[in-house]
N, C-alpha and C positions, 0 to 999 in steps of 0.2 A: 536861955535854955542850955542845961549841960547834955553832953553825951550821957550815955546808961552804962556804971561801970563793966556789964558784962556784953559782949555782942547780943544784938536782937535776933531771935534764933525766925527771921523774917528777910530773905532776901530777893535777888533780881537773878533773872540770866536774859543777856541780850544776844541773840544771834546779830550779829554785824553779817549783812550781804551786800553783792552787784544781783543786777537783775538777769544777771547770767549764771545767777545761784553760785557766785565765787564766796567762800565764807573764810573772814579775818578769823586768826587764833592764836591768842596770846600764850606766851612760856610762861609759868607762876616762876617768879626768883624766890620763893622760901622749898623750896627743895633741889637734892642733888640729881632725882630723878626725873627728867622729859615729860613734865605734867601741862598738856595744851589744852586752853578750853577757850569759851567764849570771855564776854566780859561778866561777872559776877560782881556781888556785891551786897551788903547788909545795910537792911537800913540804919540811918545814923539816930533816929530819935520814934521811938514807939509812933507818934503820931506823923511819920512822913510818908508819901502817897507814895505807893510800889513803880508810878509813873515818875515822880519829882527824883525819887532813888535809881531808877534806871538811867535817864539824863543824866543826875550828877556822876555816875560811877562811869558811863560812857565818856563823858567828858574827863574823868581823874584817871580813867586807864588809856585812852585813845587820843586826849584830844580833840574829839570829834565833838561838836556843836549841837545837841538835839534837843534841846528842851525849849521853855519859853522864846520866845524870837525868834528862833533857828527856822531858815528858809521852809517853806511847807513839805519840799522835797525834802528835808533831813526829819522829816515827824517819825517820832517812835512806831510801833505798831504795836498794841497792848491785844496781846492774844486772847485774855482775859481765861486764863487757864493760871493755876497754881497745882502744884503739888508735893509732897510732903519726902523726905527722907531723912534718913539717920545720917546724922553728926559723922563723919571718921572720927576714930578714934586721937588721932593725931591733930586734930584741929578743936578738940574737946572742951578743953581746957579755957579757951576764948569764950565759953559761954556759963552763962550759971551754972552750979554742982547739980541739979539736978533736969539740966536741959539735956537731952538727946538725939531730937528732930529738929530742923528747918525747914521752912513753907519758902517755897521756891515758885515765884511769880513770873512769868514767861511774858516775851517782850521781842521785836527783830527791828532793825535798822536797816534799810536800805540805801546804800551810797549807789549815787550815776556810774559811779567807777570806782575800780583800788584802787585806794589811797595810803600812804604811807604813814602809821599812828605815827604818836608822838608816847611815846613809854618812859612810865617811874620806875629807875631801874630797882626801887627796894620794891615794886610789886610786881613788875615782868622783864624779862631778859631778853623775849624776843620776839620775832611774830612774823606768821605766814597768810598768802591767801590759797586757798585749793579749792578744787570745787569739793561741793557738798558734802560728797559718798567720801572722798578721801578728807576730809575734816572730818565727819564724822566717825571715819576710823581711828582717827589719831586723835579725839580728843578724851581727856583720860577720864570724865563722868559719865556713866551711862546714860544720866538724865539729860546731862547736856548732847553727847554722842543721840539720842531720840529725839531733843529738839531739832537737831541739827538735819535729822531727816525728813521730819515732818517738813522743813521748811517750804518745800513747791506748794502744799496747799495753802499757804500764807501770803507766798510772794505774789499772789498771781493779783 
C-alpha cells in the first residue's frame, strides 16, 4: 500500500492531559511564528481508522504509547465528534487543487502524570504543559483552543 500523493484532507486532534486537566502543547517547527497546538495529524492511507491515526501520530509526535498494547491506562478516548474546516491558506498546497476542508476527528489521552515528549525536531520545537484555560489560550486553532476547553466534560 502506497501513501496518496496529496494529504487526506481527513485528520486527528488529540488533546494530551493529567487528570488535573494539565494539557501538553507542542511548538509546529514549519513556522517563524509561536504556533502551539495539540498533537494533529492526517491520515496516512484513505482506509486508516481516525483511532489507528491518532495512536500512530501520538506516538510520531510525543512518544507516547497509546495504541494496540499500550497499558489500559494510556487508551485513547474517541470522543466520537468530528468536524469540518477550511484548509489555511498556507498549508493549501499539501492537498489536492481542489481540496479546501478538513474533517477533524477529536480524540484525548490521559497520562497519570506530565511526562516529558520525546519530539521530531522537523515537526516541533518545543513543548509545554499548562492547565487547560491557559492552553487553550495559547493554542493558535480555534478548533483546537475549543477542544481544549470542553476537555472537563471528557476527563471525568
Amino acid at each position: 500500500m502506497s501513501r496518496a500523493p496529496w494529504k487526506i484532507p481527513e485528520s486527528v486532534l488529540v488533546v494530551i492531559h493529567t487528570p488535573a486537566l494539565e494539557v501538553l502543547l507542542i511548538r509546529r517547527a514549519d513556522s517563524d511564528e509561536a504556533l502551539w497546538q495539540s498533537v494533529t495529524g492526517s491520515k496516512d492511507f484513505a482506509d486508516e481508522a481516525p483511532a489507528a491515526t491518532a495512536a500512530r501520530e501520538v506516538a510520531e509526535e510525543t512518544g507516547f504509547e497509546c495504541g494496540l498494547g499500550a497499558p489500559l491506562a494510556l487508551q485513547l478516548r474517541d470522543w466520537h465528534e468530528q468536524h469540518a474546516f477550511e484548509i489555511l491558506p498556507r498549508w493549501r498546497s499539501r492537498y489536492a487543487p481542489d481540496v479546501t476542508h478538513n474533517t477533524e476527528h477529536l480524540f484525548s489521552l490521559c497520562l497519570p502524570e506530565v511526562r516529558e515528549p520525546r519530539l521530531d525536531p522537523c515537526e516541533h520545537t518545543d513543548w509545554c504543559w499548562l492547565p487547560f484555560r491557559d492552553a487553550a489560550a495559547l493554542a493558535f486553532s480555534s478548533t483546537n483552543a475549543a477542544a481544549i476547553l470542553r476537555l472537563p466534560q471528557f476527563a471525568r
